[in-house]
Backbone as CSV, one residue per row, in Angstrom:
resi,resn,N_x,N_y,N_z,CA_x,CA_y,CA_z,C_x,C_y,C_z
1,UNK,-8.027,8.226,50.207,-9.203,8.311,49.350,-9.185,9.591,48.540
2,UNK,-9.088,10.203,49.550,-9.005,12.191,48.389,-7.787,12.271,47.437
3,UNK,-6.747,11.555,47.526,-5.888,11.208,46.494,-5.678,10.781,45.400
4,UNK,-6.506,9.313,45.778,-7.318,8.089,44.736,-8.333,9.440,43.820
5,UNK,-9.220,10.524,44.639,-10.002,10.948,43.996,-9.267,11.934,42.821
6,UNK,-8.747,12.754,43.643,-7.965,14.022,42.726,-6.550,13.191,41.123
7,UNK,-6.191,11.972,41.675,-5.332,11.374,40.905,-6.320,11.123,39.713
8,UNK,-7.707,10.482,39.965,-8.316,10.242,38.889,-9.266,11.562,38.560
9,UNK,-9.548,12.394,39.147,-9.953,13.354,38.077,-8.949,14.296,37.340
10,UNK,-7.320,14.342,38.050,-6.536,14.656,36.774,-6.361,13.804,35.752
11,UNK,-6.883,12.323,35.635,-6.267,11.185,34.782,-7.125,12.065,33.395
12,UNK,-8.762,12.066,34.025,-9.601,12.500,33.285,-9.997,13.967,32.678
13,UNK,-8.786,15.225,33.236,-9.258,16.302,32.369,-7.361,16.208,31.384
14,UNK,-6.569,15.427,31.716,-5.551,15.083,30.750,-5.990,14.101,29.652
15,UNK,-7.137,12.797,29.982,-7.202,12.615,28.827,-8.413,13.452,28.282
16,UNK,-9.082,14.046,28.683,-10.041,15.349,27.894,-9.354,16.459,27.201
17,UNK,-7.933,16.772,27.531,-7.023,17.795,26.564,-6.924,17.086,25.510
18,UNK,-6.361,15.991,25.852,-5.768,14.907,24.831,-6.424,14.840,23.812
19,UNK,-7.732,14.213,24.369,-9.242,14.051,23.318,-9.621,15.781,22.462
20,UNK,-9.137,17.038,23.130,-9.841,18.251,22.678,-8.741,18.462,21.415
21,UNK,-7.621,18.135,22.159,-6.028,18.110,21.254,-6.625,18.343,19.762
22,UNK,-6.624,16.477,19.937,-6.751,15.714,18.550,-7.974,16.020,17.840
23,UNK,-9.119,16.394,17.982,-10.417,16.852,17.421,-9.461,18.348,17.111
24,UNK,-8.939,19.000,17.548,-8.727,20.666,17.250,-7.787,20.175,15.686
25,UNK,-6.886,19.233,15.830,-6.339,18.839,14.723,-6.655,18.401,13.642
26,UNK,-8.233,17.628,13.980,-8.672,16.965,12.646,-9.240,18.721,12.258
27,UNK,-9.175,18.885,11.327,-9.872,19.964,10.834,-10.729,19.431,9.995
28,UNK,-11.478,20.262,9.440,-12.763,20.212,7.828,-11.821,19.675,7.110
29,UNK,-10.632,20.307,6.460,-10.097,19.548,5.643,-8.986,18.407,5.779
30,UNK,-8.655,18.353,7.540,-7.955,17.047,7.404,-9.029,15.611,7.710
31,UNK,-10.166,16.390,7.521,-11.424,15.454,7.869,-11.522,14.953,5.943
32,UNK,-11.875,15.519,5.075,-11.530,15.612,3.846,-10.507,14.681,3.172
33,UNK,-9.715,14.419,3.401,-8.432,13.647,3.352,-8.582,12.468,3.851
34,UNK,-8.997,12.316,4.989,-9.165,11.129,5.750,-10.290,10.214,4.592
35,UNK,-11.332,10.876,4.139,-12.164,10.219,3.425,-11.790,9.971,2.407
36,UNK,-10.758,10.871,1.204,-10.412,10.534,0.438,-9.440,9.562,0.197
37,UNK,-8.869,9.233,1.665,-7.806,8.561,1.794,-8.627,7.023,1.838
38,UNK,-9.623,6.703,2.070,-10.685,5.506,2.165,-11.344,5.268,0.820
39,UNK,-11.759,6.351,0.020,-12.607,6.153,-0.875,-12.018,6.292,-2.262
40,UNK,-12.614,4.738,-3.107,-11.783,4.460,-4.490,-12.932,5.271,-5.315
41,UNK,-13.819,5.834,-5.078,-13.990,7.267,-6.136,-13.411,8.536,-5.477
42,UNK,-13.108,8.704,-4.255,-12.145,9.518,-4.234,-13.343,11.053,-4.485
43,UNK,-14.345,10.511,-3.499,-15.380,11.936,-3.226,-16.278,12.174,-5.202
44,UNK,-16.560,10.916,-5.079,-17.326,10.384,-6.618,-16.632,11.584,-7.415
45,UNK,-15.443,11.681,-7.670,-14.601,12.718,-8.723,-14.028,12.089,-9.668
46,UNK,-13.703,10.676,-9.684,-13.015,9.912,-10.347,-14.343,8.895,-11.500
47,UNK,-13.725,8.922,-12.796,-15.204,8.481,-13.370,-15.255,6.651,-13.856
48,UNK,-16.424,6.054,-13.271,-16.352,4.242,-13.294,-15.734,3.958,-14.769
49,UNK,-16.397,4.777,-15.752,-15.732,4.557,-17.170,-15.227,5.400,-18.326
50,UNK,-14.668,5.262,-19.037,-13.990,6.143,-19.801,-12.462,5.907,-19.743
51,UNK,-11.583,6.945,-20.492,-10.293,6.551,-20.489,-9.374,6.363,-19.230
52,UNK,-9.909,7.501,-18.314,-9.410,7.066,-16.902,-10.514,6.320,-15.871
53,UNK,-10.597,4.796,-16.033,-11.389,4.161,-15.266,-11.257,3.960,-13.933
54,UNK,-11.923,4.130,-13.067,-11.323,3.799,-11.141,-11.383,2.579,-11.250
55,UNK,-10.194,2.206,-10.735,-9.823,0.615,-10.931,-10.914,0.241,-9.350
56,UNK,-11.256,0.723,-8.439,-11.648,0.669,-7.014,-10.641,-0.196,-5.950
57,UNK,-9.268,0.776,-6.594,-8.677,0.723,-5.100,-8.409,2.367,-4.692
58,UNK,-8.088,2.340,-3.293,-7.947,3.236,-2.441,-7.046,3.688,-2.264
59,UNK,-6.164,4.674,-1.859,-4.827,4.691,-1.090,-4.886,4.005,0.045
60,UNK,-6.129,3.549,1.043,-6.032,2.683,1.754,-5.387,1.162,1.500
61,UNK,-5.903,1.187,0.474,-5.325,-0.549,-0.019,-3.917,-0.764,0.422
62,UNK,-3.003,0.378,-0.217,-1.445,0.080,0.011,-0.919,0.518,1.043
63,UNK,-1.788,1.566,1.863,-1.099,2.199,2.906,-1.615,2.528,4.313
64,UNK,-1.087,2.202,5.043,-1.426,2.271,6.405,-1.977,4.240,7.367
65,UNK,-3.177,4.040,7.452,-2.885,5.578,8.535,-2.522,5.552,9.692
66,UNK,-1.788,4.297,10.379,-1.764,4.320,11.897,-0.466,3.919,11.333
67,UNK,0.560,3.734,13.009,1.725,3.234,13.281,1.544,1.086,13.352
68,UNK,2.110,0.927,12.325,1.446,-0.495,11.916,2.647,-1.419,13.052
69,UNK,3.880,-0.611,13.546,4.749,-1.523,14.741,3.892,-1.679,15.639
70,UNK,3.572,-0.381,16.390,2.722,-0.201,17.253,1.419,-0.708,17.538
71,UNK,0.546,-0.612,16.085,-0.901,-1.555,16.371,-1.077,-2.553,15.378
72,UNK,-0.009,-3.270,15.062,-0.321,-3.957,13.382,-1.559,-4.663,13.356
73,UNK,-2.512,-4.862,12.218,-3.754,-5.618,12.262,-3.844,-7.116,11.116
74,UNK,-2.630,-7.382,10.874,-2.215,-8.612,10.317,-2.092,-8.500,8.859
75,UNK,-2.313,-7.151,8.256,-1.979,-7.300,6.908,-1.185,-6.770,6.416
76,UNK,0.239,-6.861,5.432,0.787,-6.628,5.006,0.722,-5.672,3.748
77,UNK,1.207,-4.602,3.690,0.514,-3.339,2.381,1.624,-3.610,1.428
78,UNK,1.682,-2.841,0.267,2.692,-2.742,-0.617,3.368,-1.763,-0.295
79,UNK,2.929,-0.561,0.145,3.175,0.820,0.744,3.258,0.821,2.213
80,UNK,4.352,1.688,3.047,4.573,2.177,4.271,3.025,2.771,4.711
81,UNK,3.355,3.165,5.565,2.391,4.016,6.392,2.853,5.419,6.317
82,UNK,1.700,6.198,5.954,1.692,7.197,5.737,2.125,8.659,6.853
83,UNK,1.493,7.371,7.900,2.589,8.591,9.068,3.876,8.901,8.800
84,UNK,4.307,10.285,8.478,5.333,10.561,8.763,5.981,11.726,7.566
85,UNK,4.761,11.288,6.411,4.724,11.800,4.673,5.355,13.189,4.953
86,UNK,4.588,14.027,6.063,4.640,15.242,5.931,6.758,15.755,5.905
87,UNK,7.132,14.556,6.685,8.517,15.077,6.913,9.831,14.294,6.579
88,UNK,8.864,14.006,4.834,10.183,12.945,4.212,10.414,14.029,3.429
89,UNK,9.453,15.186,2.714,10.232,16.062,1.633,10.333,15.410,0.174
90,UNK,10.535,14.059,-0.014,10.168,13.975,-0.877,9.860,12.246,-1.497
91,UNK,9.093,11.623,-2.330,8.624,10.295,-2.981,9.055,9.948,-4.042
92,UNK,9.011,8.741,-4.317,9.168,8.220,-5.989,10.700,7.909,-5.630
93,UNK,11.418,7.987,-4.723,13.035,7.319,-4.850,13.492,8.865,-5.208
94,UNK,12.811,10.121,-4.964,13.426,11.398,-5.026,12.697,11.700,-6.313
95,UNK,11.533,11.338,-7.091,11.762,11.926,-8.022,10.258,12.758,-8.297
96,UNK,9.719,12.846,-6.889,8.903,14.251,-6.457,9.279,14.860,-5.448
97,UNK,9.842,15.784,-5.775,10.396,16.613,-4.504,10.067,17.960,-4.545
98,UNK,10.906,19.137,-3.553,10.756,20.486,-3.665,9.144,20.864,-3.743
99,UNK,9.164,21.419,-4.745,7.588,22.173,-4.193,6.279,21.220,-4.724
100,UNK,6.871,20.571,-5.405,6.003,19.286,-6.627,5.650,18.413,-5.264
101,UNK,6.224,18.607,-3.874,5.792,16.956,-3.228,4.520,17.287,-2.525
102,UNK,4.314,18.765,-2.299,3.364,19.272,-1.355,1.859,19.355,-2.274
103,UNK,2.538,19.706,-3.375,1.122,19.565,-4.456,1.083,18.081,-4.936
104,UNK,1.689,17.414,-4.759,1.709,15.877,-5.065,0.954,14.984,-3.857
105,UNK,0.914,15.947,-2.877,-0.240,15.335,-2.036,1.109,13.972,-1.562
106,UNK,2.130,14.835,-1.121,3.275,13.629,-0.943,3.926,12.432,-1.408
107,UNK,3.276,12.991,-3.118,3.407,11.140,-3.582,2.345,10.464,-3.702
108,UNK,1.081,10.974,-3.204,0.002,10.222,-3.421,-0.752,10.600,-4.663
109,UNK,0.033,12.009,-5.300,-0.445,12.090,-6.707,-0.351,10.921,-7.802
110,UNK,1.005,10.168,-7.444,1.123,9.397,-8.827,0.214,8.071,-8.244
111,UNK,-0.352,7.868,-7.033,-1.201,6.621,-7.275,-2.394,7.120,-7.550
112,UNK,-2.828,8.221,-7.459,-4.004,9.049,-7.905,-3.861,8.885,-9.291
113,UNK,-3.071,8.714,-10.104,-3.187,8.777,-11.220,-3.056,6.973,-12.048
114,UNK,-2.048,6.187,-11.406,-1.408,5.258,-11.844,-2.204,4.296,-11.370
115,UNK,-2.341,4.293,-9.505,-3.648,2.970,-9.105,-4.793,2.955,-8.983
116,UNK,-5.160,4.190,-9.333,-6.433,4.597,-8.882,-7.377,5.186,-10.344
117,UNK,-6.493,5.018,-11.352,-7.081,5.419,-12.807,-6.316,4.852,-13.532
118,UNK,-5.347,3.885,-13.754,-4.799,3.220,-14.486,-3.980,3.940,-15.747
119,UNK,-3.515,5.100,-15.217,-2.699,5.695,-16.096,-1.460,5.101,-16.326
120,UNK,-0.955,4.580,-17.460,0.313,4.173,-17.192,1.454,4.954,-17.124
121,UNK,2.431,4.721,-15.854,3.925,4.616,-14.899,4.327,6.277,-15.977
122,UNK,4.439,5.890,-16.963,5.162,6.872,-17.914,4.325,8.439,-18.253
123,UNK,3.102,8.019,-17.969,2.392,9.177,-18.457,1.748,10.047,-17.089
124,UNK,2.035,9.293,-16.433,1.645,9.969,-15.026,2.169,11.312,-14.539
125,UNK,1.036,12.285,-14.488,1.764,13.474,-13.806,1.069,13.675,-12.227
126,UNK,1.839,13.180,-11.343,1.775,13.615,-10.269,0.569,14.121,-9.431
127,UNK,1.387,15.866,-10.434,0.832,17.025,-9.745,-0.813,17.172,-10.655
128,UNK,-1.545,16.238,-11.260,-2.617,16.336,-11.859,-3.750,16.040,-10.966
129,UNK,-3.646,15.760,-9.956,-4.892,15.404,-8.760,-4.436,16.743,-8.431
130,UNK,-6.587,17.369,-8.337,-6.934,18.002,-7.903,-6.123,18.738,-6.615
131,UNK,-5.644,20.392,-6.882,-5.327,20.662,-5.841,-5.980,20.966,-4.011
132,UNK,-7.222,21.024,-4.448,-8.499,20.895,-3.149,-7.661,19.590,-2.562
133,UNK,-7.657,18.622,-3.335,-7.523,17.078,-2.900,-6.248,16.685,-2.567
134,UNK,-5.033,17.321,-2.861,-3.808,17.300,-2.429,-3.591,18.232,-0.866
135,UNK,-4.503,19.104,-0.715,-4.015,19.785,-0.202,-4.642,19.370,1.295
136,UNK,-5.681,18.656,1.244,-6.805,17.890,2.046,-6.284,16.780,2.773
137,UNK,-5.498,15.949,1.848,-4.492,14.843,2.186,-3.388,15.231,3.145
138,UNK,-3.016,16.118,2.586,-1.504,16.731,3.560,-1.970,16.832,4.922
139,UNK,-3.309,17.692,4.846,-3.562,18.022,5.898,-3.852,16.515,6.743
140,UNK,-4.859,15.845,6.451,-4.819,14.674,6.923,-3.652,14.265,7.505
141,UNK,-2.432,14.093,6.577,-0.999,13.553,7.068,-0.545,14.179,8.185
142,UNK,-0.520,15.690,8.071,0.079,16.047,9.122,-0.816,15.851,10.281
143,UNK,-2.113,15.911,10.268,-3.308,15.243,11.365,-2.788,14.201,12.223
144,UNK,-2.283,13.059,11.344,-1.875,11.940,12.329,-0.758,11.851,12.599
145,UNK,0.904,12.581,11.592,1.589,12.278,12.073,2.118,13.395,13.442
146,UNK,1.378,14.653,13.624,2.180,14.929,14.780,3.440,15.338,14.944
147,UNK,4.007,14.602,16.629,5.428,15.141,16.524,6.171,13.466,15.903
148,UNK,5.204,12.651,15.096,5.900,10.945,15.040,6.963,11.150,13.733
149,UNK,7.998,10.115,13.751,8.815,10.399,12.858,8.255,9.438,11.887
150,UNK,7.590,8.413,11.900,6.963,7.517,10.802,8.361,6.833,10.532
151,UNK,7.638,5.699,9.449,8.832,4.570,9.556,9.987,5.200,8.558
152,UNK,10.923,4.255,8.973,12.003,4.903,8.192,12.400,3.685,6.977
153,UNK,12.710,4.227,6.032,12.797,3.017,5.081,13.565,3.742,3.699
154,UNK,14.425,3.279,2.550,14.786,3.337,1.491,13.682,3.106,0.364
155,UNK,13.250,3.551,-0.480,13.045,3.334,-1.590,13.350,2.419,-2.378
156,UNK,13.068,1.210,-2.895,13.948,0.837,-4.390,13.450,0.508,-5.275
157,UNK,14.375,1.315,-5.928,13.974,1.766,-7.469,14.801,0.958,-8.662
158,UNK,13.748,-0.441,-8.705,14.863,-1.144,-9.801,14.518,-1.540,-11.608
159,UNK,15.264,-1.054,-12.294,15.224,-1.247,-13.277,15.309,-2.547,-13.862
160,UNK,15.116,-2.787,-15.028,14.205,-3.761,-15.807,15.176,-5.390,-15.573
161,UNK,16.587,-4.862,-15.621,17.605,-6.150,-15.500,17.801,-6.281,-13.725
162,UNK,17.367,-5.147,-12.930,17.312,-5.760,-12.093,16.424,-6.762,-11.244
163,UNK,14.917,-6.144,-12.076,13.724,-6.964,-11.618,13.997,-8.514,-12.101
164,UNK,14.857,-8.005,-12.721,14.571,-9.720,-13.706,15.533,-10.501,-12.997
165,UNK,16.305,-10.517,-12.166,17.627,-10.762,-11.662,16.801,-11.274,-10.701
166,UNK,16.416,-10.074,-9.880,15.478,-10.753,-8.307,14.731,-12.069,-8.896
167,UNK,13.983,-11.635,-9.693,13.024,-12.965,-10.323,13.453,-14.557,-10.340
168,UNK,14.648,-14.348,-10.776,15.232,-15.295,-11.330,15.884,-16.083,-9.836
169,UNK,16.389,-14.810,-8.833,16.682,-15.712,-7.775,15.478,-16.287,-6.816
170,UNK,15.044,-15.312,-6.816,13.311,-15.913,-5.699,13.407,-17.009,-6.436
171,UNK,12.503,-17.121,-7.669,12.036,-18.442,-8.101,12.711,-19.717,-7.729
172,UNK,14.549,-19.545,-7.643,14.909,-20.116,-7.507,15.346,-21.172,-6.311
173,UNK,14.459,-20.327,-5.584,14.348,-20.943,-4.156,13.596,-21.638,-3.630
174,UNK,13.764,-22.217,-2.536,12.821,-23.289,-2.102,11.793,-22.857,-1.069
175,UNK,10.568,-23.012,-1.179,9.553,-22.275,-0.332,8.851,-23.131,0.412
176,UNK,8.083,-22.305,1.262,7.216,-23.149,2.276,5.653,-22.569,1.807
177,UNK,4.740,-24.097,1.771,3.452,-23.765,1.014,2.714,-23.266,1.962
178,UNK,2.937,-23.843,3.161,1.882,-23.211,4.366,2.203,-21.927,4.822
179,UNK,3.249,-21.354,4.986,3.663,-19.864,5.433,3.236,-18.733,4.293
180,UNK,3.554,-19.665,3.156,2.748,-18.885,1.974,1.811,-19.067,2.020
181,UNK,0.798,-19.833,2.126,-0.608,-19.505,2.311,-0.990,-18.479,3.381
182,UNK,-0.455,-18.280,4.619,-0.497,-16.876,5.433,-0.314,-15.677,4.978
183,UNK,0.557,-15.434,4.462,1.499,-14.934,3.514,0.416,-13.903,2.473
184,UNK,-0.167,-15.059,1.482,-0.945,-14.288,0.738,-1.827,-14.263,1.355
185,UNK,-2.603,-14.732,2.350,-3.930,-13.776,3.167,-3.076,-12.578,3.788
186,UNK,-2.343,-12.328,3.891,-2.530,-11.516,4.638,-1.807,-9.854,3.645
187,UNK,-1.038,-10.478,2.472,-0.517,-9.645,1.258,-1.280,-9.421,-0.044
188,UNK,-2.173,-10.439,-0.594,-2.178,-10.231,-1.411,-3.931,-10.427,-1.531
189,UNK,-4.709,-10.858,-0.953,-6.231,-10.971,-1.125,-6.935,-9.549,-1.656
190,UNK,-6.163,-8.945,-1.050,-6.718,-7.424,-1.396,-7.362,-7.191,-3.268
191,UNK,-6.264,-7.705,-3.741,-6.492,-7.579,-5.219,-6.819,-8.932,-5.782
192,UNK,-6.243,-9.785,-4.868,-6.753,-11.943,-5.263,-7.358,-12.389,-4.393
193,UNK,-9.170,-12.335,-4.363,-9.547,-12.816,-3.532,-9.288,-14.073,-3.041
194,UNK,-8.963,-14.568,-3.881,-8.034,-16.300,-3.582,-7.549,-16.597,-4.634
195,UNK,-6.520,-17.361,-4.721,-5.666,-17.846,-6.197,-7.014,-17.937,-7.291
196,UNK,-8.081,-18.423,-6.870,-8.618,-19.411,-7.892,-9.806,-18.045,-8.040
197,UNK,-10.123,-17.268,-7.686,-11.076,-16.126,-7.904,-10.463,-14.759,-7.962
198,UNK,-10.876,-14.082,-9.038,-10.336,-12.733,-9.894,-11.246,-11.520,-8.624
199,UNK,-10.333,-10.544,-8.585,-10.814,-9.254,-8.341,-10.191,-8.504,-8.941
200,UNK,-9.732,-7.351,-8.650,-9.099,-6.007,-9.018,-7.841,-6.778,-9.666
201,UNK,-7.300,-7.598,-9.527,-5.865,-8.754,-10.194,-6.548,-9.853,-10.404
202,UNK,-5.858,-10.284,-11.305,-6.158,-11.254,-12.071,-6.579,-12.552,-11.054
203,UNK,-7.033,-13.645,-11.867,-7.165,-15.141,-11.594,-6.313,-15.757,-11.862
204,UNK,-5.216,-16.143,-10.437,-3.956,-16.770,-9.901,-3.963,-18.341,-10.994
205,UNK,-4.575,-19.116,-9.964,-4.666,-20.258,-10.586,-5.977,-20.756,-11.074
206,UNK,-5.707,-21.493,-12.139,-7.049,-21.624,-13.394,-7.325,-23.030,-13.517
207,UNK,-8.269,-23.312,-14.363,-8.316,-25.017,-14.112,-7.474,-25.806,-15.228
208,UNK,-6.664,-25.053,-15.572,-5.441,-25.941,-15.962,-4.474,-25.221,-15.921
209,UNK,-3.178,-26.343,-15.660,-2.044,-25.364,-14.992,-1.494,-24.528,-16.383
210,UNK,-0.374,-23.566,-16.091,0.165,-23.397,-18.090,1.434,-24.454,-17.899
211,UNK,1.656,-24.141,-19.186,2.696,-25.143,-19.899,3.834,-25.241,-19.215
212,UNK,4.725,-24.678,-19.199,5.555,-23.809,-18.113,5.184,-23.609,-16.712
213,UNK,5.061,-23.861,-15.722,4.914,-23.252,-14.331,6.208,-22.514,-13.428
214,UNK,7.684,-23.106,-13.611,8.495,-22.744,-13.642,8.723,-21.089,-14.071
215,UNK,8.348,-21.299,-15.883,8.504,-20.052,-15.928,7.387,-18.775,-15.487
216,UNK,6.134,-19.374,-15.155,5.068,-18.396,-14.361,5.591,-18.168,-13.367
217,UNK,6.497,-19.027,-12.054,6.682,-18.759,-11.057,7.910,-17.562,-11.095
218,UNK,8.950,-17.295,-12.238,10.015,-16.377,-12.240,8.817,-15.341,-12.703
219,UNK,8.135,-15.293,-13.777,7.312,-14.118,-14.035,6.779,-13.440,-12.653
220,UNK,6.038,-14.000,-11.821,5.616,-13.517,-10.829,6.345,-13.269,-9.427
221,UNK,7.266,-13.811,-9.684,8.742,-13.626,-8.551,8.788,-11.916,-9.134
222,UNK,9.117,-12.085,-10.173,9.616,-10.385,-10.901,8.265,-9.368,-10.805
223,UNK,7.441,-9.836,-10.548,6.087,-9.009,-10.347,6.154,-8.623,-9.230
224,UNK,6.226,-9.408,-8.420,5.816,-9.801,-6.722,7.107,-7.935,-6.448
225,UNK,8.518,-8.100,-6.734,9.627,-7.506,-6.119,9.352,-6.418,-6.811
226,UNK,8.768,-6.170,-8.364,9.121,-5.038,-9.255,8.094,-4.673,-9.446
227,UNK,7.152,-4.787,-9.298,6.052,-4.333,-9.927,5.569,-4.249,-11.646
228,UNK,4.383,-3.885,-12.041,4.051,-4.327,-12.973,2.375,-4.318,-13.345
229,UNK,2.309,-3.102,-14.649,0.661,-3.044,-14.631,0.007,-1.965,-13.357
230,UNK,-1.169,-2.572,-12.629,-1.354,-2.600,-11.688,-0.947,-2.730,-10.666
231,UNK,-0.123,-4.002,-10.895,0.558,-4.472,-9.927,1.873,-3.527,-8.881
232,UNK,1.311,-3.497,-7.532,2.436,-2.567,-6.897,3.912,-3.280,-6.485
233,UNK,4.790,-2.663,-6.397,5.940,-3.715,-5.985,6.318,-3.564,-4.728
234,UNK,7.147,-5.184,-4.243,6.858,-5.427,-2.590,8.383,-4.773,-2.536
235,UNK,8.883,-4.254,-1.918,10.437,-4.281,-0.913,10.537,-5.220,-0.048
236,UNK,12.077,-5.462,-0.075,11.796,-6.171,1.007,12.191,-6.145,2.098
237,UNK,11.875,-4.769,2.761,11.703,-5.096,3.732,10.467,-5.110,4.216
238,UNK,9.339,-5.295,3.445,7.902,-5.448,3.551,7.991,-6.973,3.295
239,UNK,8.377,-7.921,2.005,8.585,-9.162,1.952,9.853,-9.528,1.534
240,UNK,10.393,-10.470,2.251,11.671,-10.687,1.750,11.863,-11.462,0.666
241,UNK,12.908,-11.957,0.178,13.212,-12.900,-0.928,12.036,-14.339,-0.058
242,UNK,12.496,-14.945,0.920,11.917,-15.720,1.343,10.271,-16.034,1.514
243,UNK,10.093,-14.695,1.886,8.639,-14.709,1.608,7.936,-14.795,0.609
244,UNK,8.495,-14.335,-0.383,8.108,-14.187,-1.593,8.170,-15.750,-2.364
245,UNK,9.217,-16.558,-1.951,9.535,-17.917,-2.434,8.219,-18.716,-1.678
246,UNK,7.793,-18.354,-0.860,7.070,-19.117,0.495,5.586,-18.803,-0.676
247,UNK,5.253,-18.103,-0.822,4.109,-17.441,-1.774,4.073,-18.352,-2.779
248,UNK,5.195,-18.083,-3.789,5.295,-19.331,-4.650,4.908,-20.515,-4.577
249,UNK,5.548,-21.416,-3.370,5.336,-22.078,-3.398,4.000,-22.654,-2.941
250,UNK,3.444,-21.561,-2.013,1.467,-21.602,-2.010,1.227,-22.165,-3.752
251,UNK,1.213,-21.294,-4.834,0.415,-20.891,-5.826,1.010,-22.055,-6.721
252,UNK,2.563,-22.392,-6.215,2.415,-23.984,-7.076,1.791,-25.043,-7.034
253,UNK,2.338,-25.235,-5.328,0.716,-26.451,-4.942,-0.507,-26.015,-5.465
254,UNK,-1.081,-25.075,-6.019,-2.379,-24.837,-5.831,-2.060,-25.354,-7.358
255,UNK,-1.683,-25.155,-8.310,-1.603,-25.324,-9.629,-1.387,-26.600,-10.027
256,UNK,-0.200,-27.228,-9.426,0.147,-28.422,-9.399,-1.206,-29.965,-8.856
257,UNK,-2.347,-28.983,-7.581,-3.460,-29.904,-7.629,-4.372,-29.543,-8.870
258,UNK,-4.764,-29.196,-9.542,-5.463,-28.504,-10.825,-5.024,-29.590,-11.789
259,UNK,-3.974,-30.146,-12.028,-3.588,-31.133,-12.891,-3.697,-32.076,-12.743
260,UNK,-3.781,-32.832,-11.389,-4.123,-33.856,-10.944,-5.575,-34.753,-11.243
């Protein structure tokens, strides 16, 4: 019995370090981060209208703050999980690095600028989010990631003949409508509340199909892999060629009953 007792009141002042740990870590400003990391005004700094409009997505939208192997909650992001930001050094396929990645808020400058204000790809500088707000984020990052190495993954960075290449093969494949219907609940609602209703992305399918469906389905094969607009692009090892065909073939049936 005095064993049973002393075993469980060490269970309970180890997990009370544990618990004092992680509160000593969140700080004011990795508390800061955490919110900005949730909120598509982004601490009401970002303005509803004018030339840079908040589209009202989040960095939450694309990116995970937990270990998504470990606790996944069924949805698929466009973006990794952010555990780990603090100890990649650098984003963009290398092309924020050195001292630009730490004021880049790791890379989360250019969606600060690109998804989150609709700056377009080309005009985007990075390092233009607020340094309070870069520096808030980091902290956040390093908050959760710890001693974790976060996922490990490549970048890819494909240019215009290559997007079009992927396009051309997805489309060309044969898909499954029901796995794609999982598929996009669980990838793509975020911005399509359903094929047939518009949010933050457009309205999928309409009440008449277009002329072409074929060629909508390579257009959006090349969207889906490359991105585009708004639109973020999948890897795949987030969706594969297959998945992506499986999607398709959701949004054809859905088009293909519309004509009927």
């Amino acid at each position: 019995m005095r064993k049973f007792v002393s075993f469980s009141v060490a269970a309970l002042l180890i997990a009370s370090v544990v618990f004092f740990t992680q509160a000593q870590q969140m700080s004011d400003k990795a508390q800061l981060g955490r919110e900005l990391f949730h909120d598509p005004t982004f601490k009401g700094t970002l303005s509803p209208t004018g030339k840079k409009a908040a589209t009202g997505l989040s960095c939450a939208n694309c990116h995970a703050d937990f270990d998504e192997t470990e606790k996944p909650d069924g949805l698929i992001r466009a973006g990794h999980s952010v555990i780990g930001v603090p100890k990649r050094g650098s984003a963009k396929g290398g092309m924020i690095a050195g001292a630009n990645f730490a004021r880049a808020a790791g890379g989360g400058g250019f969606c600060y600028e690109h998804f989150l204000q609709r700056v377009a790809p080309a005009d985007v500088n990075p390092t233009a989010i607020p340094e309070e707000h870069a520096e808030a984020l980091m902290a956040y990052f390093e908050a959760i990631t710890g001693d974790k190495e976060g996922p490990q993954f490549k970048i890819e960075m494909l240019d215009n003949d290559a997007k079009a290449a992927a396009g051309e093969k997805i489309a060309a494949m044969k898909g499954d409508s029901k796995n794609g219907w999982q598929l996009f609940g669980r990838a793509c609602v975020v911005c399509h509340p359903t094929p047939k209703k518009a949010g933050i992305g457009s309205q999928l399918v309409r009440s008449r199909p277009p002329r072409n469906i074929d060629t909508t389905m390579t257009r959006w094969a090349t969207k889906i892999r490359g991105g585009g607009s708004l639109m973020p692009f999948y890897a795949s090892d987030i969706l594969s060629d297959q998945d992506i065909a499986d999607i398709l073939a959701f949004l054809r049936e859905q088009m293909e009953a519309t004509a009927r």
